[in-house]
C-alpha positions in Angstrom: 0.0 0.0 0.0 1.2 3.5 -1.0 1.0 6.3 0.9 0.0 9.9 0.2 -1.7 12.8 1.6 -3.8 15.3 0.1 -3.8 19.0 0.4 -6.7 21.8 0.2 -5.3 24.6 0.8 -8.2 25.7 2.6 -8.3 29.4 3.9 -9.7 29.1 7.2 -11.0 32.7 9.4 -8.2 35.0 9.8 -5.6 33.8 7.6 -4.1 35.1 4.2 -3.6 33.2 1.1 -0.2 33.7 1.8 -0.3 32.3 5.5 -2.4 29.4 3.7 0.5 28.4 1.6 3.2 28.5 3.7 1.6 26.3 6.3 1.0 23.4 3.6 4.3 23.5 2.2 5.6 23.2 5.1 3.6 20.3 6.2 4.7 18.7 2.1 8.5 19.4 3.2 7.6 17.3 6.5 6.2 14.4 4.1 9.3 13.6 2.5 11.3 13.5 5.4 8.4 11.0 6.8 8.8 8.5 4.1 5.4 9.6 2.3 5.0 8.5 -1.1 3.1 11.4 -2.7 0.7 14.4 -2.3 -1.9 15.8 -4.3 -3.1 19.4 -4.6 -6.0 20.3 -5.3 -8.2 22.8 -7.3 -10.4 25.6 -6.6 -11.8 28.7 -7.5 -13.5 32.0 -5.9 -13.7 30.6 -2.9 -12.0 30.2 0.5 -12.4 26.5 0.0 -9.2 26.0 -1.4 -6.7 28.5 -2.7 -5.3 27.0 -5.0 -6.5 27.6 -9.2 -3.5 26.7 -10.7 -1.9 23.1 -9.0 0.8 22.9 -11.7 2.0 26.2 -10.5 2.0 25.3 -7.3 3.2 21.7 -8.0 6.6 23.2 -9.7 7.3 24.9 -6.7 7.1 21.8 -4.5 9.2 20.0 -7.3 11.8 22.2 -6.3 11.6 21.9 -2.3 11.6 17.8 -2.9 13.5 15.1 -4.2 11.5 12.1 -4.0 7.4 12.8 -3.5 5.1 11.9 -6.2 3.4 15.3 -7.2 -0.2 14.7 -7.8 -3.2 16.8 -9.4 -6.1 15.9 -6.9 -7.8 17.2 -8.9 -7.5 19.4 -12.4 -11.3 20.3 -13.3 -10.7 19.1 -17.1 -13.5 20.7 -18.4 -12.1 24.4 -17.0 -9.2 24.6 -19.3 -7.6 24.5 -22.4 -6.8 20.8 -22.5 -3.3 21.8 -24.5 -2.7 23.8 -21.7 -3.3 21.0 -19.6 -0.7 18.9 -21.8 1.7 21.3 -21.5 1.7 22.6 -17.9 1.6 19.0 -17.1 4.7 18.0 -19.0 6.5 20.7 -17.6 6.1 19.5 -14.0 6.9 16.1 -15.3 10.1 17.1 -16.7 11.0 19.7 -13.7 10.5 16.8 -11.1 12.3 14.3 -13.3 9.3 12.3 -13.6 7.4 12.4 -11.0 4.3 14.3 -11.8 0.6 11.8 -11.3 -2.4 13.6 -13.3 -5.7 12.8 -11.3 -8.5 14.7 -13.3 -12.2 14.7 -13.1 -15.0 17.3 -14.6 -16.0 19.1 -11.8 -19.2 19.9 -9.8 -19.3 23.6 -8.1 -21.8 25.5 -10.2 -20.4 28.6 -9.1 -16.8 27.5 -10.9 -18.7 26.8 -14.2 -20.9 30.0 -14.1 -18.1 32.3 -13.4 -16.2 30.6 -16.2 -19.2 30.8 -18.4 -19.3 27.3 -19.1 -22.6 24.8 -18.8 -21.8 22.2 -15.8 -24.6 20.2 -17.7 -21.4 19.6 -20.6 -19.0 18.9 -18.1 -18.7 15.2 -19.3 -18.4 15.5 -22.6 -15.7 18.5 -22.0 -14.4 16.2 -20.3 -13.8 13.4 -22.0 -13.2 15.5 -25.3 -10.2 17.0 -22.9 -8.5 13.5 -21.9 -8.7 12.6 -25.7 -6.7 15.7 -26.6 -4.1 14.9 -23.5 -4.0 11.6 -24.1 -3.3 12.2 -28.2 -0.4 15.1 -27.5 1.6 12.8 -25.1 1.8 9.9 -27.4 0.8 11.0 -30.3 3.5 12.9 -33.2 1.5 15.3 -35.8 -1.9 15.1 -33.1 -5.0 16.2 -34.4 -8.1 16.8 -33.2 -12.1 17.8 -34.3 -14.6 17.0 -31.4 -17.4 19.4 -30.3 -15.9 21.8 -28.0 -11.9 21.6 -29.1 -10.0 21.4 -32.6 -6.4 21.9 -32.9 -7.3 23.3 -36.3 -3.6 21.4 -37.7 -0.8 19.0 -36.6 0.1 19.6 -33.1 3.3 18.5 -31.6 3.8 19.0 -28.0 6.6 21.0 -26.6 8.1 19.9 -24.0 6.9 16.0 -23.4 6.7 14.4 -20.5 9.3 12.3 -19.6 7.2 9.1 -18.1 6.3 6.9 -21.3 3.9 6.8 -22.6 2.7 9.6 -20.2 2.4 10.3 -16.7 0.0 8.2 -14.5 -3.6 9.3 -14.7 -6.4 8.9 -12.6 -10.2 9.6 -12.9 -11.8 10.8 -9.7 -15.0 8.7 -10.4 -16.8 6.3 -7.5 -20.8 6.5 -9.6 -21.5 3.3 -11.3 -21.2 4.6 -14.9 -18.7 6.9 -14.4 -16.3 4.0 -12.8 -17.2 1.7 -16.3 -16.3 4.0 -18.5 -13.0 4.7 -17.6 -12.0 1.0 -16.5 -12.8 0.0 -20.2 -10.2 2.5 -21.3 -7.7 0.8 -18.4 -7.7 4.5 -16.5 -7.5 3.7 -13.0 -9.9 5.4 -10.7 -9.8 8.0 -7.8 -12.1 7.2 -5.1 -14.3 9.7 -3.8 -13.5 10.7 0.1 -16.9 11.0 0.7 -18.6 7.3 -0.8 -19.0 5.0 2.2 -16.6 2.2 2.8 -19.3 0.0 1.0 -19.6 2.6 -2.4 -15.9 2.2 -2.8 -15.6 -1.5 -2.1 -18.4 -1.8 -5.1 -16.4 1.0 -7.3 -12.9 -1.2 -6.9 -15.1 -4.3 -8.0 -16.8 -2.9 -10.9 -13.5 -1.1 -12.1 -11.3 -4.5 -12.0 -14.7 -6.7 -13.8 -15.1 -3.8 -16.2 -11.4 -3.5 -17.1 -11.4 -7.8 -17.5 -14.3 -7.4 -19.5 -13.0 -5.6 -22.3 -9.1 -7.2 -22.5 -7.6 -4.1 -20.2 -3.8 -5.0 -18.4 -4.6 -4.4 -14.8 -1.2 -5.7 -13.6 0.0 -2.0 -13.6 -3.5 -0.3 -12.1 -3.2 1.7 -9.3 -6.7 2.5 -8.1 -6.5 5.5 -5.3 -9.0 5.9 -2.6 -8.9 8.6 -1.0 -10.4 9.3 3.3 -10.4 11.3 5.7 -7.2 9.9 8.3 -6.8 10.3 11.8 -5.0 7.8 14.0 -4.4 8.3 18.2 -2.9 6.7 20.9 -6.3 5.3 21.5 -9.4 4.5 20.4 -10.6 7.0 23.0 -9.0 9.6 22.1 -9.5 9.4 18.1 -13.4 9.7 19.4 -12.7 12.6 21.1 -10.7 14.2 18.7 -12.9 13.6 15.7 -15.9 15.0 18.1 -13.4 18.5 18.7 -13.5 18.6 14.9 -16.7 18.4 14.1 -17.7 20.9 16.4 -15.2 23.4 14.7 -16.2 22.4 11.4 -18.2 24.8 9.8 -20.4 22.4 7.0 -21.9 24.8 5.5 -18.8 26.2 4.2 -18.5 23.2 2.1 -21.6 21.8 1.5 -23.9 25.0 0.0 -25.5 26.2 -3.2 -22.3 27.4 -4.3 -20.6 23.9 -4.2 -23.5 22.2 -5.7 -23.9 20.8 -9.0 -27.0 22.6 -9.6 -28.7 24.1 -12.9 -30.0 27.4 -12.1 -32.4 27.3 -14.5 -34.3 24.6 -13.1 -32.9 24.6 -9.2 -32.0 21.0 -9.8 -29.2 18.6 -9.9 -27.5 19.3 -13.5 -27.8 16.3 -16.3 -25.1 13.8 -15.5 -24.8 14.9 -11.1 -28.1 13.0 -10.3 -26.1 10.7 -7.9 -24.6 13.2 -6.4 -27.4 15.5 -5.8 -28.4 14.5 -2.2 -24.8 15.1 -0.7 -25.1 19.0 -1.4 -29.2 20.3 -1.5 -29.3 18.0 2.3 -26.3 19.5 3.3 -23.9 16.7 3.4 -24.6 16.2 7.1 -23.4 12.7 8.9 -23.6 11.5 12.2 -19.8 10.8 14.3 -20.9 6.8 14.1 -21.5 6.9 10.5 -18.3 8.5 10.2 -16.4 6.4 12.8 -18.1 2.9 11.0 -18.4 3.2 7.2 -16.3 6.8 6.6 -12.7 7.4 8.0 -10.0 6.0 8.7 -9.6 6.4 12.3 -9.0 4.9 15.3 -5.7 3.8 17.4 -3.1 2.2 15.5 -4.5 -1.2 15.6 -7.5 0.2 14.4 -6.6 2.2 11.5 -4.1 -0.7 9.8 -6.7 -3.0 10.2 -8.9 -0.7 8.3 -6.6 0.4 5.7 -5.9 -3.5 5.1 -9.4 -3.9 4.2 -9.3 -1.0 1.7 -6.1 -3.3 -0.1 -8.3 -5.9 0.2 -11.1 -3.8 -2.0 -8.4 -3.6 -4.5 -6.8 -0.3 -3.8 -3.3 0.1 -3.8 -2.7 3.7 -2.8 -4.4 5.6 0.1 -4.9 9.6 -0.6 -5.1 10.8 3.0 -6.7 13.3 4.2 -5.2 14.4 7.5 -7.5 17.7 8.0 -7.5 19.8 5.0 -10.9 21.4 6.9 -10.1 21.5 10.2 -8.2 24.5 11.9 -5.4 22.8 13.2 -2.3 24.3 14.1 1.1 23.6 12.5 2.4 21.8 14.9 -0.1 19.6 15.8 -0.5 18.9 12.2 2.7 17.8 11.9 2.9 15.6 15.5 -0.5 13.9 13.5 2.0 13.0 10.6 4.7 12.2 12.7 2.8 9.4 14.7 1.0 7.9 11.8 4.0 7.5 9.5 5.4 6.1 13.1 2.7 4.0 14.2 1.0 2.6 11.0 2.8 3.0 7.6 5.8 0.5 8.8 2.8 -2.2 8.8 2.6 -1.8 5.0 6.4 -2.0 4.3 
């Protein structure tokens, strides 16, 4: 099992962007010297909840500041940019980390990203996967071209600079809805597990991905399916409780879980065509009770606990945890790091 962590960069009350990104690379220095395998930055806009718009800006700083860490995109909102763009930002890292860069994509969901980009979140899918064909086709591809419905490279495109993983750098499709999970298995592109699917949703996501992908002739000896939690190990049982109680309580929800994150159509106030599974999470409020949470959500609990736990996600047929260690929860620096510190103590050495 690989481990990684992933990073926010959430502006919590009475802190600057600056303050924001000084805190989390310090915390991505600290997970190199841990023995982390990776991070993954994530991407926002015109919110608080997460500073970040560019992550291949801020993922060719970090190439700088580390030697070793995989440097992940968790996620790029495909259907947001120019997908040559994409192609060449993203070879750049590559090349400036000497290979290291993982591309985890997805199309999106905030209605307030694709309204104040003037784009229709009901085409999200098909910008989408018009976006990964055009990635896809530069990387391996000499003389690319391209005519969908939303992109045409208009001639022969040849990208400048390449990558320098072959035939590209790992890619990932944050996905855990039924069809969603099929159609990307079929094309052998592992899967990035939503953080907030049950243990259950995720267990049935791994399985249809791995049937899917046998199904249609698809290599799997090299898949890395990620799944990504919420992490939090103690000392005890007793005390992980406690703490995940402290958190809640300072855990604004509605920061998060509102209107603006939605995937909602203004015109008709409903979910937009292609969220319907995902409609209930934001107009209720994503709201869940601490045993839900403790039971079928996190990974949490004393040591014993959490490795037993994270065994049974292997077991699933994941091969790479995306931690999250409290990219909502106002925790100081230095308890952040003592959080690190004891799980890379206490639980990654079970899974080496």
């Amino acid at each position: 099992m690989k481990f990684s962590a992933f990073h926010l960069f959430h502006q919590f009350a009475g802190q600057t962007p600056g303050e924001v990104y000084e805190y989390q690379i310090e915390i991505v220095e600290l997970l190199e010297e841990l023995g982390f395998d990776g991070v993954w930055i994530a991407e926002h806009h015109f919110r608080e909840y997460g500073t970040v718009p560019n992550i291949f800006t801020m993922l060719a700083n970090l190439a700088a500041r580390t030697e070793r860490l995989r440097l992940g995109t968790g996620i790029v909102v495909l259907p947001l940019h120019n997908p040559v763009h994409v192609a060449e930002e993203a070879a750049m890292v590559d090349l400036l980390s000497g290979g290291r860069l993982q591309l985890g994509i997805g199309r999106g969901y905030q209605a307030i990203e694709f309204e104040n980009f003037g784009l229709d979140l009901a085409e999200a899918r098909d910008r989408f996967n018009e976006s990964l064909d055009v990635i896809l086709g530069l990387w391996t591809q000499e003389n690319f071209e391209y005519k969908g419905r939303f992109f045409e490279t208009g001639h022969p495109l040849n990208l400048m600079p390449r990558p320098v993983q072959r035939p590209h750098p790992p890619v990932h499709v944050a996905a855990v809805s039924p069809e969603t999970v099929e159609m990307y298995a079929a094309r052998g592109l592992p899967i990035l597990a939503d953080p907030a699917a049950p243990f259950k949703k995720i267990a049935k996501a791994a399985e249809t991905w791995h049937a899917t992908a046998a199904a249609h002739g698809v290599d799997t000896s090299g898949a890395e399916l990620v799944a990504s939690r919420i992490v939090y190990a103690a000392p005890t049982a007793e005390q992980a409780r406690a703490d995940q109680a402290r958190f809640e309580a300072a855990f604004d929800r509605s920061r998060i879980f509102n209107l603006q994150s939605a995937p909602i159509d203004r015109t008709t106030g409903q979910a937009a065509k292609g969220f319907e599974y995902y409609q209930d999470r934001y107009l209720k409020g994503g709201s869940v009770d601490s045993e839900f949470r403790w039971e079928q959500l996190e990974v949490i609990g004393d040591p014993e606990r959490v490795i037993g736990q994270i065994r049974a996600i292997r077991e699933m047929g994941f091969g790479h945890l995306m931690c999250d260690f409290g990219s909502t929860r106002p925790m100081p620096l230095e308890e952040m790091k003592r959080v690190l510190r004891f799980f890379a103590a206490e639980v990654m050495p079970a899974f080496r």
